[in-house]
PDB file of N, CA, C and O in Angstrom:
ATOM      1  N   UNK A   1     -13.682   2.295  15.679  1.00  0.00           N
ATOM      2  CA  UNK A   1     -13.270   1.478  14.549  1.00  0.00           C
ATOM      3  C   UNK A   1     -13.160   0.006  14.940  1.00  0.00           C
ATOM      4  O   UNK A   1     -13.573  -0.892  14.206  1.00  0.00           O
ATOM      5  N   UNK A   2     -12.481  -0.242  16.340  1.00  0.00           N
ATOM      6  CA  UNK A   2     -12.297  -1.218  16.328  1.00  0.00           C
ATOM      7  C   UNK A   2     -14.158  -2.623  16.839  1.00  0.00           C
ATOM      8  O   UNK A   2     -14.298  -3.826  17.056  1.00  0.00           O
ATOM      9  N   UNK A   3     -14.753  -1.834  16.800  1.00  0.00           N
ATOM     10  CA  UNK A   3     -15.773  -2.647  16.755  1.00  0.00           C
ATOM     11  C   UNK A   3     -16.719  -3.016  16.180  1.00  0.00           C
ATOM     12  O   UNK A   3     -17.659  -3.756  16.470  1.00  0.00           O
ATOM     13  N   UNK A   4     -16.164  -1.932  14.518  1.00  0.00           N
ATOM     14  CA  UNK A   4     -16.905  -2.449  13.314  1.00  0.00           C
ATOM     15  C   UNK A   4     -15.596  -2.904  12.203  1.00  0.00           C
ATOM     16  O   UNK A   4     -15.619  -2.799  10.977  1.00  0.00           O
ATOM     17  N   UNK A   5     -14.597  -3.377  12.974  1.00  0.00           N
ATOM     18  CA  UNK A   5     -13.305  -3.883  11.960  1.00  0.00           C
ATOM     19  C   UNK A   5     -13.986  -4.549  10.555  1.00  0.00           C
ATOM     20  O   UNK A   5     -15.087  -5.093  10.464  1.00  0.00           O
ATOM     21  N   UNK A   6     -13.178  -4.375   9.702  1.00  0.00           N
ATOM     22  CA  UNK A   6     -13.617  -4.815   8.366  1.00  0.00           C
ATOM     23  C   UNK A   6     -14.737  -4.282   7.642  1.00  0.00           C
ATOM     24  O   UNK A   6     -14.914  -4.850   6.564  1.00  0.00           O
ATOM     25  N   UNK A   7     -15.759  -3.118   7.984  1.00  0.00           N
ATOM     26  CA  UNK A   7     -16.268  -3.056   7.587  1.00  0.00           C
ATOM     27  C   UNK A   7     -16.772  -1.729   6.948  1.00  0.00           C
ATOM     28  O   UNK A   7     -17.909  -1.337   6.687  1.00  0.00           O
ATOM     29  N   UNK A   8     -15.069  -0.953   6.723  1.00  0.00           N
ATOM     30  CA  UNK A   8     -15.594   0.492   6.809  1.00  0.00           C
ATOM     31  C   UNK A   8     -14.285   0.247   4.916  1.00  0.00           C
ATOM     32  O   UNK A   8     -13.316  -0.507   4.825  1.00  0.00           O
ATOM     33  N   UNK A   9     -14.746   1.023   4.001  1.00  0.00           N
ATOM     34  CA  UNK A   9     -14.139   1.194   2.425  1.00  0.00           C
ATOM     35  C   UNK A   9     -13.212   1.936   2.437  1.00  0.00           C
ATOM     36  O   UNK A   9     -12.098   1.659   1.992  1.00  0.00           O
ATOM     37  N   UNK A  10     -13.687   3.452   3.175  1.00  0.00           N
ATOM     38  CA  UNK A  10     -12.651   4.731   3.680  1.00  0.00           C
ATOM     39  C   UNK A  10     -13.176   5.399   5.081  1.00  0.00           C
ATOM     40  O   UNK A  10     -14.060   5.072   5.873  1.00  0.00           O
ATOM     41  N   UNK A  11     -12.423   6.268   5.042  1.00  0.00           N
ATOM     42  CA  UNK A  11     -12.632   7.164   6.605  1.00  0.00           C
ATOM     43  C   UNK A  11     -12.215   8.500   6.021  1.00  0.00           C
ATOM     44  O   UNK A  11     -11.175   8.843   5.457  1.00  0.00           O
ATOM     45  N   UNK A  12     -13.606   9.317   6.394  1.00  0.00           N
ATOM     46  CA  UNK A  12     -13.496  10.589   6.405  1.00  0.00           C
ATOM     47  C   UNK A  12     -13.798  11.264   7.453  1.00  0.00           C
ATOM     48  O   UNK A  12     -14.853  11.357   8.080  1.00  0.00           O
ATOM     49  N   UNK A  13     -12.496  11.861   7.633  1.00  0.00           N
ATOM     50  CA  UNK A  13     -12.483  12.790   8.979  1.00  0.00           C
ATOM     51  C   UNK A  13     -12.575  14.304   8.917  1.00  0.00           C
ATOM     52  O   UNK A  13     -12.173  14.665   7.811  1.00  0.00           O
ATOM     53  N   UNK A  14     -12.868  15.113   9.512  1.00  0.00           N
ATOM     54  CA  UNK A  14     -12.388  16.328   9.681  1.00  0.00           C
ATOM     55  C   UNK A  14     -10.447  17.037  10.075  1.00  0.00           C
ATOM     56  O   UNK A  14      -9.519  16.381  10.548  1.00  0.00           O
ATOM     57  N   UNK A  15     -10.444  17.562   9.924  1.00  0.00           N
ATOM     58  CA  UNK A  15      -9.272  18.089  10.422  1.00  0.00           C
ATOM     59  C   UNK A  15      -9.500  18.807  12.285  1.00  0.00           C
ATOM     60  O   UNK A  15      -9.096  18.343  13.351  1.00  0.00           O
ATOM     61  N   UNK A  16     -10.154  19.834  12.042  1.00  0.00           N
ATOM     62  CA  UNK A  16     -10.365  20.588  13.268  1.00  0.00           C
ATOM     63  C   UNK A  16     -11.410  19.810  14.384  1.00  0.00           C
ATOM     64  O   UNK A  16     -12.620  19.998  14.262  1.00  0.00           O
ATOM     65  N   UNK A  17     -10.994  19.107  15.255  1.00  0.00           N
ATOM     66  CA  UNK A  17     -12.183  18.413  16.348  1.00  0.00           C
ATOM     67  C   UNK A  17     -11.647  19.034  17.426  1.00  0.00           C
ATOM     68  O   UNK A  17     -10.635  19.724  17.546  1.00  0.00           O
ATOM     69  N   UNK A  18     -12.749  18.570  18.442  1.00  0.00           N
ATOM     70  CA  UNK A  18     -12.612  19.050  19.951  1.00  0.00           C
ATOM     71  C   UNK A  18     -11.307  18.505  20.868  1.00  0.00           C
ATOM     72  O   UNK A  18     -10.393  19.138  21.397  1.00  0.00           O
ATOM     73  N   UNK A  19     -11.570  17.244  20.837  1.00  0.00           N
ATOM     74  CA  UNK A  19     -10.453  16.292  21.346  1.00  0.00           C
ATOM     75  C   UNK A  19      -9.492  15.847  20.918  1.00  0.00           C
ATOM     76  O   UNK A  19      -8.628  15.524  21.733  1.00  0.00           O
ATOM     77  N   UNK A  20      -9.291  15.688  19.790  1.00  0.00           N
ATOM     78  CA  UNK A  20      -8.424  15.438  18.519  1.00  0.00           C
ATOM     79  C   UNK A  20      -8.770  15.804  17.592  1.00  0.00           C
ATOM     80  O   UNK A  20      -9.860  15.827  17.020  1.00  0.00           O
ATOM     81  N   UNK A  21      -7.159  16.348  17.243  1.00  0.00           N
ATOM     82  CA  UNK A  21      -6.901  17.058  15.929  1.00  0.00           C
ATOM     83  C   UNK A  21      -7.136  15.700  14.238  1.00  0.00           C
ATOM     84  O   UNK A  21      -6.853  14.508  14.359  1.00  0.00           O
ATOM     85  N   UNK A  22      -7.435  16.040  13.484  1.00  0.00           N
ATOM     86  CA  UNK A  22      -7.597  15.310  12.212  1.00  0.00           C
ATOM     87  C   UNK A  22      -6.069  14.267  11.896  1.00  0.00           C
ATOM     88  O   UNK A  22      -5.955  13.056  11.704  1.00  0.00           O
ATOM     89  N   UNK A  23      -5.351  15.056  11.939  1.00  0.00           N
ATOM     90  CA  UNK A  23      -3.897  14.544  12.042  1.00  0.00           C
ATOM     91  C   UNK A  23      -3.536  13.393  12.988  1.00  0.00           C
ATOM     92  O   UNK A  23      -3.303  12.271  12.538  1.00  0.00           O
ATOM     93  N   UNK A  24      -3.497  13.625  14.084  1.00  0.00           N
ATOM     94  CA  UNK A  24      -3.548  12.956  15.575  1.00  0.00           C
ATOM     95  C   UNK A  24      -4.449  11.607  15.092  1.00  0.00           C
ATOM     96  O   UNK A  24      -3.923  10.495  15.137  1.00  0.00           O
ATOM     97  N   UNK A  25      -5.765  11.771  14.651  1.00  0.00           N
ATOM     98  CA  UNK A  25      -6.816  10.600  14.466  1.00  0.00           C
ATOM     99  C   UNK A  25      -5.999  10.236  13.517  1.00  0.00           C
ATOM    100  O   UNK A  25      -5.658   9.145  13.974  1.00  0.00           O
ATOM    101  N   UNK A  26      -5.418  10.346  12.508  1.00  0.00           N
ATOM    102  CA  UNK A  26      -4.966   9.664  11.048  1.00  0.00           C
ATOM    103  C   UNK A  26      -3.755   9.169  11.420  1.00  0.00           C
ATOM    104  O   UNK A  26      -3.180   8.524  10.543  1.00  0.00           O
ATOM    105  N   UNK A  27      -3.112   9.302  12.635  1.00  0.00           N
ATOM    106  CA  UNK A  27      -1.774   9.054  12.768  1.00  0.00           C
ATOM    107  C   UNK A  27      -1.475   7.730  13.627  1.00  0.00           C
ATOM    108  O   UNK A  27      -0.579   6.886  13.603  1.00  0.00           O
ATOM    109  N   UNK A  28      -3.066   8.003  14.687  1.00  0.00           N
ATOM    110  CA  UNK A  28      -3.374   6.503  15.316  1.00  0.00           C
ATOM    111  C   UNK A  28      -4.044   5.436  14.668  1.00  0.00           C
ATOM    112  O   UNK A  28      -3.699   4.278  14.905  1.00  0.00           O
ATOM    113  N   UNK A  29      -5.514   5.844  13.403  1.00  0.00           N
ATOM    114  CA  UNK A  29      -5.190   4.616  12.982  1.00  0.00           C
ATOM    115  C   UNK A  29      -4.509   4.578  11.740  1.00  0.00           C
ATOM    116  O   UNK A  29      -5.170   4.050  10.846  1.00  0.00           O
ATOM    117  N   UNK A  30      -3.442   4.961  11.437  1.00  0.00           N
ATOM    118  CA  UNK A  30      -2.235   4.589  10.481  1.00  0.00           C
ATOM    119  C   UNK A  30      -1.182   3.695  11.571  1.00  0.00           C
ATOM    120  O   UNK A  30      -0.213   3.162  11.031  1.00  0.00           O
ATOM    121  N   UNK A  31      -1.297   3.569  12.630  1.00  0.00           N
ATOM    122  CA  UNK A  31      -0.478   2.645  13.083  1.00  0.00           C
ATOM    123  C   UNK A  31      -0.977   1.225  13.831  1.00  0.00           C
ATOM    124  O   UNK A  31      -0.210   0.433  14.377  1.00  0.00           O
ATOM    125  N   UNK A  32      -2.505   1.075  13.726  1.00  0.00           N
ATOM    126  CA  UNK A  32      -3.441  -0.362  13.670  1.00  0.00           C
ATOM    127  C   UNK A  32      -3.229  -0.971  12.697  1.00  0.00           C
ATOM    128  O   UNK A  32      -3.791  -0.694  11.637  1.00  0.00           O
ATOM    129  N   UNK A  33      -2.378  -1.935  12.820  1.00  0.00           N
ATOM    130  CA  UNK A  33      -2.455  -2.851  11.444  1.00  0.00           C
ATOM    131  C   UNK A  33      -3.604  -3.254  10.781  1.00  0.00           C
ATOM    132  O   UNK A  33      -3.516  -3.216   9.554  1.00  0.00           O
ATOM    133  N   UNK A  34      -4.975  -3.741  11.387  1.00  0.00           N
ATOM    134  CA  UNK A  34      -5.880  -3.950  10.812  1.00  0.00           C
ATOM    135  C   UNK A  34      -6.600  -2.916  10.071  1.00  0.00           C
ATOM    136  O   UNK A  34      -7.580  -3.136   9.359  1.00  0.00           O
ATOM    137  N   UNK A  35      -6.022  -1.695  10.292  1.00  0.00           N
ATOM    138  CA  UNK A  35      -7.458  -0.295   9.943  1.00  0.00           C
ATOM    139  C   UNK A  35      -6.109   0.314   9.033  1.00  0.00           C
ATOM    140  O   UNK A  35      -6.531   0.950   8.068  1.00  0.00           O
ATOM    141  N   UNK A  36      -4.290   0.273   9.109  1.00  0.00           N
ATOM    142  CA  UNK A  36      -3.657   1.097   8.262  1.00  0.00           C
ATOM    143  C   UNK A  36      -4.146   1.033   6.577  1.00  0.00           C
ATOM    144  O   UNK A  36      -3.886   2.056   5.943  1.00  0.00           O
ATOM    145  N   UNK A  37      -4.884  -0.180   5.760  1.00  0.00           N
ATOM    146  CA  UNK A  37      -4.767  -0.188   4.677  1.00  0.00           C
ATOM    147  C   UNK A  37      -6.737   0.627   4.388  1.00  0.00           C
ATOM    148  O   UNK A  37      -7.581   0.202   3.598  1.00  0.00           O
ATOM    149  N   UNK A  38      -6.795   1.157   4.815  1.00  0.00           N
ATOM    150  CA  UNK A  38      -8.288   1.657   4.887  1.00  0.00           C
ATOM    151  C   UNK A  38      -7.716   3.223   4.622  1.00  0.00           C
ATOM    152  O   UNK A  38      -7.092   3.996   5.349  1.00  0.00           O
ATOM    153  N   UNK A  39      -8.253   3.335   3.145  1.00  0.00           N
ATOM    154  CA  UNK A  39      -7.947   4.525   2.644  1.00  0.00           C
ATOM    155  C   UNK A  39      -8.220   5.900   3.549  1.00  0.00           C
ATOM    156  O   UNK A  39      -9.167   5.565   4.261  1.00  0.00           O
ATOM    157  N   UNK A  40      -7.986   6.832   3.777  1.00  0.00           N
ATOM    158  CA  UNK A  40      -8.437   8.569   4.314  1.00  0.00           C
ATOM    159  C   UNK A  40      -8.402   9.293   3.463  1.00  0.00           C
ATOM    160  O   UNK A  40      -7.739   9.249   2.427  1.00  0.00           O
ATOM    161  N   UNK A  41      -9.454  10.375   3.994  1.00  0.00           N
ATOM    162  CA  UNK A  41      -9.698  11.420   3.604  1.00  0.00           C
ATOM    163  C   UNK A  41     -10.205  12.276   4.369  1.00  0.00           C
ATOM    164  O   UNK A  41     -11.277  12.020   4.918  1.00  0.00           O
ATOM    165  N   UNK A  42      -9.525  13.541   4.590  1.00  0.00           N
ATOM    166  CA  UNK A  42      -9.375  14.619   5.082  1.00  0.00           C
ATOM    167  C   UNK A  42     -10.366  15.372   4.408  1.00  0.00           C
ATOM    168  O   UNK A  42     -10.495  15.261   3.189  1.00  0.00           O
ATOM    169  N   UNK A  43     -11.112  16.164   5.114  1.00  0.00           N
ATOM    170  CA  UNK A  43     -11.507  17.804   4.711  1.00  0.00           C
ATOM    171  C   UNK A  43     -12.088  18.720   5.850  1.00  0.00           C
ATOM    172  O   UNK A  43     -12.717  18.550   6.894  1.00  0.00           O
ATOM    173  N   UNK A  44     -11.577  19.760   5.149  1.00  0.00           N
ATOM    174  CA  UNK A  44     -10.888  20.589   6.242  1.00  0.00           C
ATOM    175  C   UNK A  44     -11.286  22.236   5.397  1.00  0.00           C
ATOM    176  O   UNK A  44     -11.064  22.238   4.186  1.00  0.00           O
ATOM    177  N   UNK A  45     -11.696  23.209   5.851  1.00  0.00           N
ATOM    178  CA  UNK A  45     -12.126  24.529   5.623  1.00  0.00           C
ATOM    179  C   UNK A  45     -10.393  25.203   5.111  1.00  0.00           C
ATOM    180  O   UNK A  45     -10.097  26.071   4.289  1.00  0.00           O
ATOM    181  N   UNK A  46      -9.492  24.308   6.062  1.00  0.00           N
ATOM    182  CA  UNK A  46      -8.228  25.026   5.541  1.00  0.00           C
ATOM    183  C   UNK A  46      -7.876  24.075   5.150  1.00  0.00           C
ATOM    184  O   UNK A  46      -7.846  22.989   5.728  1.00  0.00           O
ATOM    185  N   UNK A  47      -7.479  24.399   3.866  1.00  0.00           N
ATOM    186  CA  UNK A  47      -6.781  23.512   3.005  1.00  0.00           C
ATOM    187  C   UNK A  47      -5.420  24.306   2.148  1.00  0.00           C
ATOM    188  O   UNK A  47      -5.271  24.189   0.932  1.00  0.00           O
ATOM    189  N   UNK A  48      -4.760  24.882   2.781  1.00  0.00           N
ATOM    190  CA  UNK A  48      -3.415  25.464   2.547  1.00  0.00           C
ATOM    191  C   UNK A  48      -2.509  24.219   1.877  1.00  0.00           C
ATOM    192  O   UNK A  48      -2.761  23.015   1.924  1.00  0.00           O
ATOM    193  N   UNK A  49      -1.563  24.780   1.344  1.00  0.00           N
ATOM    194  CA  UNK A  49      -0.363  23.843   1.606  1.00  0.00           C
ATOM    195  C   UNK A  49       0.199  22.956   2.473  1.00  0.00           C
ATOM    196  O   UNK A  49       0.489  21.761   2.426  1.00  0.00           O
ATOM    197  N   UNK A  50       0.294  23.955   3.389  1.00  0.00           N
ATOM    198  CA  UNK A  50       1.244  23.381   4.689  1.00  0.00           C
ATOM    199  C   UNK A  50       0.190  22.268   5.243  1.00  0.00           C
ATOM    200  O   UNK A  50       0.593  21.206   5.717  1.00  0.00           O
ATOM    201  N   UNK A  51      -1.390  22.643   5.130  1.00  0.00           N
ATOM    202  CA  UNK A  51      -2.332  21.468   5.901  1.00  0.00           C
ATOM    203  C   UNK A  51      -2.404  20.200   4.963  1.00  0.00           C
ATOM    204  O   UNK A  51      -2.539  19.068   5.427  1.00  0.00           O
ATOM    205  N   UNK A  52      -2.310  20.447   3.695  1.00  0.00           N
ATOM    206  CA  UNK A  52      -2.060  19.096   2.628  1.00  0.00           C
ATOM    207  C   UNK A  52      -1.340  18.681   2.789  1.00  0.00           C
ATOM    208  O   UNK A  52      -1.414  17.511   2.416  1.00  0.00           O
ATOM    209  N   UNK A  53      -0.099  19.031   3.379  1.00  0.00           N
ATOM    210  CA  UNK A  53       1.093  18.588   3.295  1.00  0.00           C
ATOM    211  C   UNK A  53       1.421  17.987   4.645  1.00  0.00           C
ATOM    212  O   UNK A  53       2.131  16.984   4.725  1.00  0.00           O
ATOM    213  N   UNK A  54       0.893  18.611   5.746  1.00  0.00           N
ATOM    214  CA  UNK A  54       0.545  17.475   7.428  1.00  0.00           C
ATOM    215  C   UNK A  54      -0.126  16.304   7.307  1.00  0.00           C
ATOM    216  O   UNK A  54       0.257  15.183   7.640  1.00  0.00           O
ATOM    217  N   UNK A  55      -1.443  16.725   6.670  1.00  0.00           N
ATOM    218  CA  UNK A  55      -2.230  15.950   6.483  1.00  0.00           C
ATOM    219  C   UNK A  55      -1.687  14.890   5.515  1.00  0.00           C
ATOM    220  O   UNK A  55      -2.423  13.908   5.613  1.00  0.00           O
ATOM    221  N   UNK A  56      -0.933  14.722   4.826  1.00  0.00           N
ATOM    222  CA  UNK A  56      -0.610  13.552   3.844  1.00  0.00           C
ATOM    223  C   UNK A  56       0.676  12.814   4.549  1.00  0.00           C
ATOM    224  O   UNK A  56       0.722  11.608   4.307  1.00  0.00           O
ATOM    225  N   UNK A  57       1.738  13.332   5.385  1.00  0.00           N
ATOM    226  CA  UNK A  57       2.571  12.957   6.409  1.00  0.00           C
ATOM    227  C   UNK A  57       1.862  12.368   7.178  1.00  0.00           C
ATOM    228  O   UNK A  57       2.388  11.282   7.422  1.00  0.00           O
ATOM    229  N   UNK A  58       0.703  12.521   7.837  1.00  0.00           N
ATOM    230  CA  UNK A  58      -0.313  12.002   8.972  1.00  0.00           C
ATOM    231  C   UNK A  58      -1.139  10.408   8.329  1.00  0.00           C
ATOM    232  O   UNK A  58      -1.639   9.573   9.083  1.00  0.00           O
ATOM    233  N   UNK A  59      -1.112  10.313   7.081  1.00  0.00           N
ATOM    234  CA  UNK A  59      -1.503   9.290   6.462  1.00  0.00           C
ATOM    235  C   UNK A  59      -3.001   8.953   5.720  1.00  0.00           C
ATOM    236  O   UNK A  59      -3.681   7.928   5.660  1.00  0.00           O
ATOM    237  N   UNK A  60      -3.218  10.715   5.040  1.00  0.00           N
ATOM    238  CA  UNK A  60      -4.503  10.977   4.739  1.00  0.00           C
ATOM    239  C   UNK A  60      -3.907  10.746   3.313  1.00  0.00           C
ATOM    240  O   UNK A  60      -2.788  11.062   2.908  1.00  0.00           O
ATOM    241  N   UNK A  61      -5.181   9.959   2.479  1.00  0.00           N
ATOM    242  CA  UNK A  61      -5.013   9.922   0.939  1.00  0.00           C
ATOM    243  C   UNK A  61      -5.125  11.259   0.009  1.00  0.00           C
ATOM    244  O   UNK A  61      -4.568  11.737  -0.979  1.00  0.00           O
ATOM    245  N   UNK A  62      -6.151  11.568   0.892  1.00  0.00           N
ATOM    246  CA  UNK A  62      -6.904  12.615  -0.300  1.00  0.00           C
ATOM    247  C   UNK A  62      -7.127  14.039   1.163  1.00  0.00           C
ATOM    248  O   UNK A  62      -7.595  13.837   2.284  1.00  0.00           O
ATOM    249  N   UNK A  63      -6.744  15.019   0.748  1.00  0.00           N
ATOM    250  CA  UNK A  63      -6.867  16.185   1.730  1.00  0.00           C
ATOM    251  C   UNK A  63      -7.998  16.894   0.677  1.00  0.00           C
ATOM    252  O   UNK A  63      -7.742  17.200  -0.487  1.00  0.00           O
ATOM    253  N   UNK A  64      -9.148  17.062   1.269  1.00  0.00           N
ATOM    254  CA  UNK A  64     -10.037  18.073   0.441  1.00  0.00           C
ATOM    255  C   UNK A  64     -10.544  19.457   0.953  1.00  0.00           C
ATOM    256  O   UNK A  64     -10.740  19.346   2.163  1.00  0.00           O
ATOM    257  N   UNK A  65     -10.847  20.768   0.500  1.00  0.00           N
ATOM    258  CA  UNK A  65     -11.267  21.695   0.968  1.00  0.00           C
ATOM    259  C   UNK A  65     -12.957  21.338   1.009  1.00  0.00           C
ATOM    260  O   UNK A  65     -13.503  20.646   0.150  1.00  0.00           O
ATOM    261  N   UNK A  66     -13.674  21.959   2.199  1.00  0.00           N
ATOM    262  CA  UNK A  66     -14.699  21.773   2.813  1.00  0.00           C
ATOM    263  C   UNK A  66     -15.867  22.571   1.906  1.00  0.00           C
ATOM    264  O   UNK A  66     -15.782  23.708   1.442  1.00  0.00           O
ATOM    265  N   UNK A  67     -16.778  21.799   1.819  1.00  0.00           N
ATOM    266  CA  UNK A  67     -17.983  22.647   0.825  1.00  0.00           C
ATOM    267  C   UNK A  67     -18.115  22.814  -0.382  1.00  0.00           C
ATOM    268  O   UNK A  67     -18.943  23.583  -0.870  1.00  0.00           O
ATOM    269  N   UNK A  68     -16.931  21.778  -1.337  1.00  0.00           N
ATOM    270  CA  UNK A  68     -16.946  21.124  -2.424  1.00  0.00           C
ATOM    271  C   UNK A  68     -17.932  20.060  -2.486  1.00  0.00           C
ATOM    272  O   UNK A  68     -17.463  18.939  -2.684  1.00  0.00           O
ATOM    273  N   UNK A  69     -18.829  20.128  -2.397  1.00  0.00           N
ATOM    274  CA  UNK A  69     -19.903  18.205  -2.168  1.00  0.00           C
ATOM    275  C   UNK A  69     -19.567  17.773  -3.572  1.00  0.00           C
ATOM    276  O   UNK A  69     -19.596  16.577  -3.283  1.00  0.00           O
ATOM    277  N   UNK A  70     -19.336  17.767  -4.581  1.00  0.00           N
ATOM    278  CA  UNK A  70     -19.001  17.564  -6.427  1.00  0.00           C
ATOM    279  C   UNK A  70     -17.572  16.658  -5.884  1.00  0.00           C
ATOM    280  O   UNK A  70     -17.354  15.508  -6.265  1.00  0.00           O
ATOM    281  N   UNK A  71     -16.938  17.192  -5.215  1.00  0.00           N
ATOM    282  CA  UNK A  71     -15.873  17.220  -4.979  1.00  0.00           C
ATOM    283  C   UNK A  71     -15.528  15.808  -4.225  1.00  0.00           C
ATOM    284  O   UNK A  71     -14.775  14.882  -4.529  1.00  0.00           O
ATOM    285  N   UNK A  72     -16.126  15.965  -3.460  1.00  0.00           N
ATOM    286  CA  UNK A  72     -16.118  15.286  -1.991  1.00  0.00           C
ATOM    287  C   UNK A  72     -16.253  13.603  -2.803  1.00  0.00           C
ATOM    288  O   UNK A  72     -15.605  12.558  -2.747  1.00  0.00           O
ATOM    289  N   UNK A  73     -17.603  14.137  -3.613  1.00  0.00           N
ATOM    290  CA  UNK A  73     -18.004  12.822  -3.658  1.00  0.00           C
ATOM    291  C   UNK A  73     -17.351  11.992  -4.960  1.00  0.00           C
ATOM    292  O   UNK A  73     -17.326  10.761  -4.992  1.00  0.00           O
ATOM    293  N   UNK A  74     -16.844  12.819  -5.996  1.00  0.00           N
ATOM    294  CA  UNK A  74     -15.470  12.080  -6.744  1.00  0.00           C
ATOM    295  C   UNK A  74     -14.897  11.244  -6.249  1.00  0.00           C
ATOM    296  O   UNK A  74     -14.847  10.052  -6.552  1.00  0.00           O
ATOM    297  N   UNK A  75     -14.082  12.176  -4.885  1.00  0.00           N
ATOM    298  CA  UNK A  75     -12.619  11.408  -4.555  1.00  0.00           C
ATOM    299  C   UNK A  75     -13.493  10.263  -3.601  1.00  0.00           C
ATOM    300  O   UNK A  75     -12.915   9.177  -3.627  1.00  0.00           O
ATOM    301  N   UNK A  76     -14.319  10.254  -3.052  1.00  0.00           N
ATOM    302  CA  UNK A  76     -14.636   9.122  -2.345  1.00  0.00           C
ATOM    303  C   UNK A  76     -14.728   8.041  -3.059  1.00  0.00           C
ATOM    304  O   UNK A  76     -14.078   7.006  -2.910  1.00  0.00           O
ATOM    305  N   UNK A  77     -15.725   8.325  -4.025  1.00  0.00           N
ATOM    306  CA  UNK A  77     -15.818   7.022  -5.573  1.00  0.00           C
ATOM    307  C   UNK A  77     -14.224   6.455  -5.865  1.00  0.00           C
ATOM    308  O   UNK A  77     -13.830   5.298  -6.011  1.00  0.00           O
ATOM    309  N   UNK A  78     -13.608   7.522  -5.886  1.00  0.00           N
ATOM    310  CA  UNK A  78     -12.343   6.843  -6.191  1.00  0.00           C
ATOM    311  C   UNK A  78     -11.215   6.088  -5.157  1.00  0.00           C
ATOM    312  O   UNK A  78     -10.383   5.188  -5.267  1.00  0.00           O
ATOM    313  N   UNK A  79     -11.543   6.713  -4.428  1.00  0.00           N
ATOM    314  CA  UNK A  79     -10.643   5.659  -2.731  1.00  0.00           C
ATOM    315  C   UNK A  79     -11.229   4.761  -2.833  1.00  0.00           C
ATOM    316  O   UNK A  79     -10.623   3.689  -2.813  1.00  0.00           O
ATOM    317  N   UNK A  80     -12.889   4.774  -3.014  1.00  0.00           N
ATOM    318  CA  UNK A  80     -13.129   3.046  -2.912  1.00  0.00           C
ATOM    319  C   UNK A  80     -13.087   2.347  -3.943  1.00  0.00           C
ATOM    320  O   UNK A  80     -13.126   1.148  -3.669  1.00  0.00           O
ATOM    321  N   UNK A  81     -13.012   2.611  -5.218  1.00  0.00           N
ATOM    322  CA  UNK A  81     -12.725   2.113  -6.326  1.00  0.00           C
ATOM    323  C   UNK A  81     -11.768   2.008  -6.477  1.00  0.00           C
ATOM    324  O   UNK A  81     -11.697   1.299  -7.481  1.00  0.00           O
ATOM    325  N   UNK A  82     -10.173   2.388  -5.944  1.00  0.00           N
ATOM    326  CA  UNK A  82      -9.050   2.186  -5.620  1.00  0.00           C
ATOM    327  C   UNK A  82      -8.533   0.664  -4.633  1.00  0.00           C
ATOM    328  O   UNK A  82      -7.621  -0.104  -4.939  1.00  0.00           O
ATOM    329  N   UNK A  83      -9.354   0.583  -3.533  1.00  0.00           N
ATOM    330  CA  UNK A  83      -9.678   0.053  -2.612  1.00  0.00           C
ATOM    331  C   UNK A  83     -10.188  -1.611  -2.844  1.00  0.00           C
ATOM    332  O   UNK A  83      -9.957  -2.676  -2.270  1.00  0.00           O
ATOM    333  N   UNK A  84     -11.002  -1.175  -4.014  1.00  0.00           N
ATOM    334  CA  UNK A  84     -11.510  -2.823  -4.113  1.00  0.00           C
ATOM    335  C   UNK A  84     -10.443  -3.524  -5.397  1.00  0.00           C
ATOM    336  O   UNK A  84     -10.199  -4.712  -5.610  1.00  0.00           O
ATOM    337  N   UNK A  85      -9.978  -2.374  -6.070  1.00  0.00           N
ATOM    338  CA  UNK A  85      -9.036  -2.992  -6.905  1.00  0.00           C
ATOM    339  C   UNK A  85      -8.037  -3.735  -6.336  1.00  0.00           C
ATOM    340  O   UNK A  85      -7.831  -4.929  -6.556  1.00  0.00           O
ATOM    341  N   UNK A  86      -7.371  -2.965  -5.546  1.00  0.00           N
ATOM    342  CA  UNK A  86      -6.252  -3.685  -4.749  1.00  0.00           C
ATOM    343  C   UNK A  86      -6.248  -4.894  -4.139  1.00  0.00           C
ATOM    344  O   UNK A  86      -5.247  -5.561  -3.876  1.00  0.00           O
ATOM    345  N   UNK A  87      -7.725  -5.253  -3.847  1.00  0.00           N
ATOM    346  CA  UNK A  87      -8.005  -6.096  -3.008  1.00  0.00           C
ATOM    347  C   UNK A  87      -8.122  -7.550  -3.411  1.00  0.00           C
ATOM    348  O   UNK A  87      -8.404  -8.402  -2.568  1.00  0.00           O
TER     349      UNK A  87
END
C-alpha cells in the first residue's frame, strides 16, 4: 500500500490468507493514517455472524459472502461512490 499511497478507492481482501489473517490485514491498515479512510471490504466463504461481526471490529465496511459476483460488484460501486462523496 504504502507505495501506491493515494491511489487505491477501496481494498478488498480476503479473510482466510497464508500469512495473515483478513482481520490482522484490516487492523494494520486501519491504524496508517494515510490508508485508515480507504474504505474495506471483506469476502470470505464464511460469512457467519460471528465473522461479520470480527470483521467489522477489524475495520471492514462491507463483509461479503464469497461467489456472489452481483453482489460483490454492488457493494464495491457503492464504497466508492460513498468515497468520492465524502471527499
Amino acid at each position: 500500500l504504502s507505495r501506491h499511497e493515494g491511489e487505491f478507492d477501496v481494498i478488498v481482501s480476503d479473510i482466510e490468507m497464508p500469512l495473515v489473517n483478513g482481520f490482522q490485514f484490516a487492523l494494520a491498515v486501519k491504524k496508517e493514517p494515510s490508508f485508515a479512510s480507504i474504505p474495506m471490504l471483506a469476502i470470505s466463504s464464511r460469512a457467519d455472524s460471528n465473522y461479520v461481526s470480527e470483521g467489522k471490529k477489524a475495520g471492514f465496511d462491507m463483509y461479503l459472502e464469497k461467489f456472489k459476483p452481483d453482489t460483490l460488484v454492488d457493494s464495491l460501486a457503492e464504497l466508492i461512490t460513498k468515497r468520492r462523496e465524502a471527499a
